[in-house]
C-alpha positions, 0 to 999 in steps of 0.5 A: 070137887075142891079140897081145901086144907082143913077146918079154920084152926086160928082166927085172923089175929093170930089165937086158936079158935075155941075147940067145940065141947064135948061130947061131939055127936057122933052118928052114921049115914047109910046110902042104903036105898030100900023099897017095896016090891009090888009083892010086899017084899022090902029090897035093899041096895047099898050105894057107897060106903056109909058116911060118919056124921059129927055134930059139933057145938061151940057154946061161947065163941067170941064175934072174931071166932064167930064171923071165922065159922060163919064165913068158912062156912059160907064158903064151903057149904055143900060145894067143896070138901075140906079136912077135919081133925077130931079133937077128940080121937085125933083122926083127920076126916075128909068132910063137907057142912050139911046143909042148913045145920048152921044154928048161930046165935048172940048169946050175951054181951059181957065186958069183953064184948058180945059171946055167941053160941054156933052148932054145925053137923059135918058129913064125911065124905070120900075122894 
């Protein structure tokens, strides 16, 4: 797996990237695998460590911020890892895109130019 700096801070002409709002989702994914015994009786295995999720919205992102997620996103989707600072809590976090949770969408075209809206989920991930 290949590890790449971090999470797109400034866009190619030189501005910061719209931070996303709050409140930023936060959530638990457990590698506990759990079945049913032939007797009725649940059996529990844990696989690794528990993984924090972060579901992350942008609701006004201009096209140049836009097509900076959309391609970071592309090429990193669920093949390689890449650092995260949350906004929030300042933590730096190892993390991957999960997959299929790009949700963009042009939400109005004002006098600056067109304005979209994006959701995104990271997972945490481990070296």
């Amino acid at each position: 797996m290949l590890y790449f700096d971090s999470y797109p801070t400034m866009t190619p002409s030189g501005k910061p990237m719209t931070l996303p709002t709050r409140p930023i989702t936060y959530g638990v994914k457990s590698n506990t695998i759990s079945f049913t015994s032939d007797s009725g009786h649940e059996q529990r295995r844990v696989r690794g460590q528990a993984k924090m999720t972060f579901d992350l919205n942008y609701p006004i992102l201009s096209l140049e911020e836009y097509k900076v997620l959309r391609d970071f996103y592309l090429k990193m989707l669920n093949v390689t890892a890449f650092y995260w600072t949350d906004p929030i809590e300042k933590i730096k976090y190892l993390v991957r895109f999960d997959m299929d949770t790009f949700s963009g969408q042009q939400k109005y075209h004002g006098p600056a130019g067109p304005h979209y809206e994006l959701q995104v989920k990271l997972i945490q991930t481990w070296n």
